[in-house]
C-alpha positions as CSV (number, residue, x, y, z in Angstrom):
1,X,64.4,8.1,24.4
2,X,67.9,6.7,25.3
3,X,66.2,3.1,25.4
4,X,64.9,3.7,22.0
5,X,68.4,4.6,20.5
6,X,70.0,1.9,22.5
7,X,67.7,-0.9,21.1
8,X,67.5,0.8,17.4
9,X,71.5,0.3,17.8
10,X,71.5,-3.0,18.8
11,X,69.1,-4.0,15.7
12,X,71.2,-1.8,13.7
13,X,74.3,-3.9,14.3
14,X,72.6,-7.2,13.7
15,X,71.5,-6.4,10.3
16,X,73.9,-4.5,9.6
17,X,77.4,-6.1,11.2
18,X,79.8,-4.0,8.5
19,X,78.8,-0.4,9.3
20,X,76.8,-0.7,6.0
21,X,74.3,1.8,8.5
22,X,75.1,5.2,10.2
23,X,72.6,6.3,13.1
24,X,73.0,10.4,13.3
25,X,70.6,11.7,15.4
26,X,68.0,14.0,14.0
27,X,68.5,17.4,16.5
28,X,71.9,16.7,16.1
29,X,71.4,17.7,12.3
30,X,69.4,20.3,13.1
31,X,72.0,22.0,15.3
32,X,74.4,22.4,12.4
33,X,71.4,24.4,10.5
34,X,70.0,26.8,13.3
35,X,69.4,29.5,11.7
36,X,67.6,28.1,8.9
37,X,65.8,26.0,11.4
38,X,64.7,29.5,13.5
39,X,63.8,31.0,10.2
40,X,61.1,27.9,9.1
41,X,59.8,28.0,12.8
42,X,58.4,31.5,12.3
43,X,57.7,31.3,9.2
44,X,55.5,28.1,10.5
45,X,53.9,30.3,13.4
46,X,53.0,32.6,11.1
47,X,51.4,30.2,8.8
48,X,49.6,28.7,11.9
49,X,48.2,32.6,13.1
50,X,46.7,32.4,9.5
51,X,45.2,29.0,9.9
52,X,47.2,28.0,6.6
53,X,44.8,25.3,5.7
54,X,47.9,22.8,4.2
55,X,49.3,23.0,8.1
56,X,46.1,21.2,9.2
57,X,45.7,18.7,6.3
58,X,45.2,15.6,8.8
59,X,42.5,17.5,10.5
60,X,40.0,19.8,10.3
61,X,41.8,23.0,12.7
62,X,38.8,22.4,15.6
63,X,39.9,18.7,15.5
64,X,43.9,19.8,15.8
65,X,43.0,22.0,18.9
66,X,40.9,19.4,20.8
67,X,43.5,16.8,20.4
68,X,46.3,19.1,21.4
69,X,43.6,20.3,24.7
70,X,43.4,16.8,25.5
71,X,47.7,16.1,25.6
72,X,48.1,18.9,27.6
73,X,50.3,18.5,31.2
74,X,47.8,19.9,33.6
75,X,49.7,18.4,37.0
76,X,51.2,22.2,37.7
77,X,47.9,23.7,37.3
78,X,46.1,22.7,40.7
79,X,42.9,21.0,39.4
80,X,40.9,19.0,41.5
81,X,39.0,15.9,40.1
82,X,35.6,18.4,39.6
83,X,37.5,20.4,37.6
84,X,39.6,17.6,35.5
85,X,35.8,16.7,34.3
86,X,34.5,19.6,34.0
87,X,36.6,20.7,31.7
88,X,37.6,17.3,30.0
89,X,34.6,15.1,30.6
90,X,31.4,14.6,28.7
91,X,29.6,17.3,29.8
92,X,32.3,20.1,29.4
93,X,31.3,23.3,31.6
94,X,33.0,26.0,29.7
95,X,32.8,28.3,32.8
96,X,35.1,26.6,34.5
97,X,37.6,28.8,36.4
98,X,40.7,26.9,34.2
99,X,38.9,27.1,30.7
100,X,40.6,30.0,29.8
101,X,44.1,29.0,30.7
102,X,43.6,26.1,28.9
103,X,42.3,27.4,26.0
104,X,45.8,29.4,26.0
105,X,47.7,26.5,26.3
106,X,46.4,24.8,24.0
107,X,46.8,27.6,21.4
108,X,50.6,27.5,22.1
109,X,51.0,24.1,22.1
110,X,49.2,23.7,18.3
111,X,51.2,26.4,16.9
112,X,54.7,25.6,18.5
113,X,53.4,21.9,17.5
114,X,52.8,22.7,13.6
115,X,55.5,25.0,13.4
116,X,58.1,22.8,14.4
117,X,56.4,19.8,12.2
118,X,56.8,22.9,9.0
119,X,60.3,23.6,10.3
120,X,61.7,19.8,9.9
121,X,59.9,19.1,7.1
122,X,61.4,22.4,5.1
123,X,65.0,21.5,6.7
124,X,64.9,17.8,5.1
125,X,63.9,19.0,1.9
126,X,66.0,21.7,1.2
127,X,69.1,20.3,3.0
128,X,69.0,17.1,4.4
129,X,67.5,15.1,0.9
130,X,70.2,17.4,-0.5
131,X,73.1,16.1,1.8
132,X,72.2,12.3,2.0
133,X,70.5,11.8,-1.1
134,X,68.3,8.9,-1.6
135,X,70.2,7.2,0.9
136,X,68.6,8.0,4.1
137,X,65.6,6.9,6.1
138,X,64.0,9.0,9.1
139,X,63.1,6.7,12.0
140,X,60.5,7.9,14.2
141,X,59.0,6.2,17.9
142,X,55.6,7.2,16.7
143,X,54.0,5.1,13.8
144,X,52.8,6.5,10.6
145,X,49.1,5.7,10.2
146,X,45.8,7.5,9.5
147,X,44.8,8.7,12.8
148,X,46.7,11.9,14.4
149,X,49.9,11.5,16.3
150,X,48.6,13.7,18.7
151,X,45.4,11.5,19.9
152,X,43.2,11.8,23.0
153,X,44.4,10.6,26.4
154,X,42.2,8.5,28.8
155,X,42.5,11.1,31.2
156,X,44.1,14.3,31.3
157,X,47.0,14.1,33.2
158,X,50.8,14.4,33.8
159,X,52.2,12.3,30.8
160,X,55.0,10.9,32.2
161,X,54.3,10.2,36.3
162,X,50.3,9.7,36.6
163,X,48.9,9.0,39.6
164,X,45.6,8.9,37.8
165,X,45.4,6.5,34.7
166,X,47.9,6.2,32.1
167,X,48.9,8.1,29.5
168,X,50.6,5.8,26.6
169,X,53.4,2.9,27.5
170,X,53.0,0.7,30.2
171,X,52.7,1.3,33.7
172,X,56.0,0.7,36.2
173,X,55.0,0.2,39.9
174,X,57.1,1.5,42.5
175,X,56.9,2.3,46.5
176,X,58.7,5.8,47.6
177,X,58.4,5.5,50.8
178,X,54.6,5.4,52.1
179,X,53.6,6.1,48.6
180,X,52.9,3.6,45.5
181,X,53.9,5.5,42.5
182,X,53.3,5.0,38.6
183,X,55.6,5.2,35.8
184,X,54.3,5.0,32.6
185,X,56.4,4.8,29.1
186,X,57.2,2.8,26.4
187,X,58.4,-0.8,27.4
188,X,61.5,-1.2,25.6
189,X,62.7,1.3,28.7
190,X,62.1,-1.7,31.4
191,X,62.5,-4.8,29.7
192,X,66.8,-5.6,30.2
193,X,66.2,-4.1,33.5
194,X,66.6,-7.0,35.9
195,X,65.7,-5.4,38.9
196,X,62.6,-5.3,37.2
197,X,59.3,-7.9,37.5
198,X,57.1,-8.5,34.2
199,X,53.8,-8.7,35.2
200,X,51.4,-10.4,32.6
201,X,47.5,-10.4,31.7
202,X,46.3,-14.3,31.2
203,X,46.8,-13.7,26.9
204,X,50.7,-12.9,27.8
205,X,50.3,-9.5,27.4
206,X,52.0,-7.2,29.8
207,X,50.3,-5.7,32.2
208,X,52.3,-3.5,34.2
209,X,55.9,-4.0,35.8
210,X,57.2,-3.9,39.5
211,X,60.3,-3.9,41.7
212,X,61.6,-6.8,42.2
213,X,61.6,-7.3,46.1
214,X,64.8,-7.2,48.1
């Protein structure tokens, strides 16, 4: 995330050299409107316990909850590879021993998800269209398209430190002592670091990166 500001900085102050642009972060606003913020969230679980159909516009609710199952961190949870696809391969066994604490999980997750997408979205327009006017733009890393935000992962996994395969990003490669491990996230986190090897496919594309040797 810090890499993200950093860069949007940078670009910030070559377009804009005079100031003509203020960054304000967006839970920075948020902190100076807590309570209303705490009052939207309920008011957003609630709508989610009623399966408010408006909260799950993108997708049908069954859809919502699969994608959600899918993101979930299961690396505290003590599955082995049988029951990774079991309960996330083709051939789902919905007896497996973990189905039901993922099936709780993923519950939370959705409705602490949708409320907090309700709580932001009732924040901007009652105050933050009101303080800024027309004058503002809300950056985001994710990018607006048709498909959910939340989609499904190759494998389900711990999203930021896989030892399986990734999750989103690209991959960083790194020894700790007799162990290789695997970094994955977004590239703009790697790419000024010079200690730091680019490693490409034949197209130019990047592959993964390393640590530079000593």
């Amino acid at each position: 995330m810090a890499a993200y500001n950093n860069a949007l900085r940078e670009l910030c102050d070559q377009v804009a050299p005079e100031g003509e642009v203020e960054l304000i972060e967006y839970d920075d606003l948020l902190g100076e409107f807590a309570s209303e913020f705490e009052q939207a969230y309920a008011q957003g679980l609630n709508r989610v316990a009623a399966r408010d159909p408006e909260l799950f516009a993108v997708l049908r609710p069954d859809d919502m909850f699969e994608s959600v199952r899918c993101s979930l961190n299961t690396a505290a949870l003590g599955m082995t590879y049988a029951d990774l696809e079991a309960c996330f391969g083709p051939g789902r066994d919905r007896k497996n021993r973990f189905e039901e604490v993922l099936a709780r999980q993923t519950e939370e997750s959705t409705a602490s998800m949708l409320a907090v997408r309700h709580a932001c979205r009732t924040l901007e327009l009652r105050v933050f269209a009101r303080r800024f006017g027309p004058n503002y733009v809300r950056a985001t890393i994710h990018v607006a398209r048709v498909t959910p935000i939340l989609g499904l992962r190759i494998y389900p996994d711990y999203k930021r430190s896989s030892q399986q395969l990734p999750y989103h990003g690209v991959p960083l490669l790194e020894r700790e002592r007799d162990q290789v491990k695997m970094l994955v996230a977004p590239e703009c986190r790697f790419w000024r670091d010079a200690t730091l090897e680019r490693v490409t496919h034949h197209d130019g594309e990047t592959f993964f990166y390393q640590r530079r040797a000593d």
